[in-house]
C-alpha positions in Angstrom: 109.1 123.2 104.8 106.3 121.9 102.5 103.7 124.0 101.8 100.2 123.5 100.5 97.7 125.7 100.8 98.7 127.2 103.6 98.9 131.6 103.1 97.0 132.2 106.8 99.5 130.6 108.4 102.7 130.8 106.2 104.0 134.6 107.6 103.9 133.7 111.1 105.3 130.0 110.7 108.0 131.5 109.0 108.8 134.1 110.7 108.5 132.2 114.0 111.3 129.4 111.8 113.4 132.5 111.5 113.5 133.8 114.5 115.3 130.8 116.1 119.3 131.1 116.5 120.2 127.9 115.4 118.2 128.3 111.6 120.7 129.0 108.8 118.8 128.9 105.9 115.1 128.1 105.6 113.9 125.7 102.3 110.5 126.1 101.1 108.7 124.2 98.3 105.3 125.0 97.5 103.6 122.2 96.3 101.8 124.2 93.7 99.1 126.2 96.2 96.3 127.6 94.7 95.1 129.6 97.5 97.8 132.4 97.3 100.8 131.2 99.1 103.3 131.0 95.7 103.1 135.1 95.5 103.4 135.3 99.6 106.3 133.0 99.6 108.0 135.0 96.7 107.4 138.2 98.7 108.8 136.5 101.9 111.7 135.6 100.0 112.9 138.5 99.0 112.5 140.0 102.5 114.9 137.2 104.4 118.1 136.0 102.4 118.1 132.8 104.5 115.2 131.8 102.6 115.1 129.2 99.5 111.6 129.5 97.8 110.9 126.4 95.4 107.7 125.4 93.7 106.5 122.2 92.4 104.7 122.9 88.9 101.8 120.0 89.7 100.8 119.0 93.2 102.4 116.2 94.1 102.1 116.1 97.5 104.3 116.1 100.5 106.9 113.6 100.4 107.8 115.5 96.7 108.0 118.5 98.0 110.5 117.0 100.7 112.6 115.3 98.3 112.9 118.5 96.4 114.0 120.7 99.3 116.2 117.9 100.6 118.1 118.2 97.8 119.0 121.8 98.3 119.7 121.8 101.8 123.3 123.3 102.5 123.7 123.1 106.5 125.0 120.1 108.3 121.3 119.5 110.5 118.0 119.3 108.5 114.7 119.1 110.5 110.9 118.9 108.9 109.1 121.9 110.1 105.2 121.9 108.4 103.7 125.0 107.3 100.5 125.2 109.7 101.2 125.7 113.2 100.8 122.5 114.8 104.8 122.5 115.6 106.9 124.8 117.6 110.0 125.8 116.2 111.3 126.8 119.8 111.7 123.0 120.3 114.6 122.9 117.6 117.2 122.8 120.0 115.5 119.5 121.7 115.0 117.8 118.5 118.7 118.6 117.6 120.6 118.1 120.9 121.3 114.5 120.1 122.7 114.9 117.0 124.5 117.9 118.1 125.7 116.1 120.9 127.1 113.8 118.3 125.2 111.0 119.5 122.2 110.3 116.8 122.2 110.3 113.1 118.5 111.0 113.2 115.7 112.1 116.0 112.0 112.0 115.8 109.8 114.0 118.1 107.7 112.1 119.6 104.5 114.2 120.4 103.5 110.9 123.1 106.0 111.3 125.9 106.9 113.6 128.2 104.3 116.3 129.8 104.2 119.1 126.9 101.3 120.7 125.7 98.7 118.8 123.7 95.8 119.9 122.1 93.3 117.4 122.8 91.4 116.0 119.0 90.7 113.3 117.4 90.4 109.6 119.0 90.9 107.7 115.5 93.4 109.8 114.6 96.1 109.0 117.8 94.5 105.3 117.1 95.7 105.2 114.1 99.2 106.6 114.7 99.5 104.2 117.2 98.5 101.2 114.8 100.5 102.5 112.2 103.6 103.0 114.6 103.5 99.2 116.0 102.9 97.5 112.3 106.0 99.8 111.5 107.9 99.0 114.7 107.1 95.6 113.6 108.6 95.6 110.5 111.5 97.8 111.4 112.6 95.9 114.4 112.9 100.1 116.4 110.6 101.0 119.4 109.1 104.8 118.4 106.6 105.9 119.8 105.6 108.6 117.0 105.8 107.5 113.8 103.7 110.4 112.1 105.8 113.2 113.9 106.4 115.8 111.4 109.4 116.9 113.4 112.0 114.5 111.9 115.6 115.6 112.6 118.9 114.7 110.1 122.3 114.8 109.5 122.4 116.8 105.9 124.4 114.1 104.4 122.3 111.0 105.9 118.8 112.4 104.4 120.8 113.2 101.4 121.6 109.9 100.6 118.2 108.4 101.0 116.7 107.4 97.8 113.4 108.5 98.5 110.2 108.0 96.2 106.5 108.1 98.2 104.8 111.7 96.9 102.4 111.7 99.7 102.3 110.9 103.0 103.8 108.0 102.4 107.3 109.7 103.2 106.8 109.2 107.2 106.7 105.3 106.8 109.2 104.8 103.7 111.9 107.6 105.3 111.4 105.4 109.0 112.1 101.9 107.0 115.0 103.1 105.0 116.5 104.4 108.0 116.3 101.4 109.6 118.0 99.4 107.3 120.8 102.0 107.6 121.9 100.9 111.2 121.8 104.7 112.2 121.6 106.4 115.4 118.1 107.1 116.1 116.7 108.8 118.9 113.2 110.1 120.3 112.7 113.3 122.1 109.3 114.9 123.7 107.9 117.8 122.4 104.2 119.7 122.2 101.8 119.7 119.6 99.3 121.8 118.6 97.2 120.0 116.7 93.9 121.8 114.2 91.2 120.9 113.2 90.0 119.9 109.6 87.9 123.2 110.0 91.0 125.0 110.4 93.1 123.3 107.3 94.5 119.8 108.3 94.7 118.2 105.2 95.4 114.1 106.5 92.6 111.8 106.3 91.6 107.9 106.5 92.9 107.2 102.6 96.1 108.1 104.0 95.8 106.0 106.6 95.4 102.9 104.2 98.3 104.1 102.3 100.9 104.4 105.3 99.7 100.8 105.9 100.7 99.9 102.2 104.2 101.5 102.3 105.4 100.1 105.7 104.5 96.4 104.3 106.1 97.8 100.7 109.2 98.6 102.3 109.6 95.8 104.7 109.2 93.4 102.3 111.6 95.0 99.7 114.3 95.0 102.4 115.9 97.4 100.1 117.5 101.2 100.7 117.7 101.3 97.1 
């Protein structure tokens, strides 16, 4: 779980993580907050032993902070949980199922089919995810449907061998292409999102946008896991 700014949400998103059956431990890296949420996520620490709190000592953004708590991930499934509330963490056992089932290597949840829940914002954001997911199908040769999903499911030791190195949100297209060169299992599964506004702390924007576009060309031409 990368965090950023995040203390009005981070009690409940964690204790909601928590609360799930199949958690066993719970890796949080605070890309160096400034808003409070180091000092909560100590105390939260010391409250639940299945929690590992981790702190970046610059912001660096989100894919840093994932390569950091990928690295300290013990248990054999690994799934991307933000810290805000746009996510449910009672969808866990749909995201997992295939790779529980033994039949994926990695799962994205794709918040654009089935019938769940969907908060309804944003035009030129979905238009963009849905740009952004063809030029990377494109590229990739796969068919998602979701590209920006934050909930990405892994096998521990498949994300753990990914050489990652995008700081920002540049991990969603690099992670995808990497992948893809690894001839994995990957499957898509529905789930609900909850999307907020910018109001109420999202943090994306347009420059990010332009820089999704510049790593899914980056890695496609590199043609390299490396």
């Amino acid at each position: 779980m990368p965090v950023y700014n995040e203390k009005q949400t981070l009690r409940e998103i964690v204790a909601r993580v928590l609360q799930e059956r199949l958690v066993a431990e719970l890796i949080v890296v605070d890309d160096c907050s400034q808003d409070g949420s180091w000092p909560l996520l100590q105390e939260l620490a010391a409250e639940d032993q299945r929690i590992t709190a981790l702190r970046l000592e610059r912001n660096q953004g989100k894919g840093a902070a994932l390569r950091a708590g990928f690295g300290k991930v013990s248990a054999p499934y690994v799934i991307v949980q933000d810290a805000d509330l746009e996510y449910d963490p009672a969808e866990y056992g749909v995201v997992l199922r295939p790779i529980m089932d033994g039949k994926a290597d990695v799962v994205f949840g794709s918040r654009f089919i089935g019938s769940g829940p969907h908060r309804v914002l944003y035009f030129w954001h979905y238009a963009g995810n849905r740009f952004l997911t063809l030029l990377s199908n494109m590229c990739t040769n796969l068919n998602l449907s979701d590209l920006e999903t934050c909930y990405k499911a892994f096998r521990r030791e498949v994300i753990q061998s990914v050489r990652l190195q995008e700081d920002r949100f540049g991990f969603e297209p690099e992670v995808t292409a990497r992948l893809a060169r690894m001839k994995l299992r990957i499957y898509e599964v529905a789930i609900s999102y909850h999307g907020r506004t910018y109001e109420e702390g999202k943090k994306i924007g347009w420059r990010d946008g332009f820089s999704a576009i510049r790593c899914i060309l980056k890695y496609w031409r590199s043609g390299s896991t490396s």
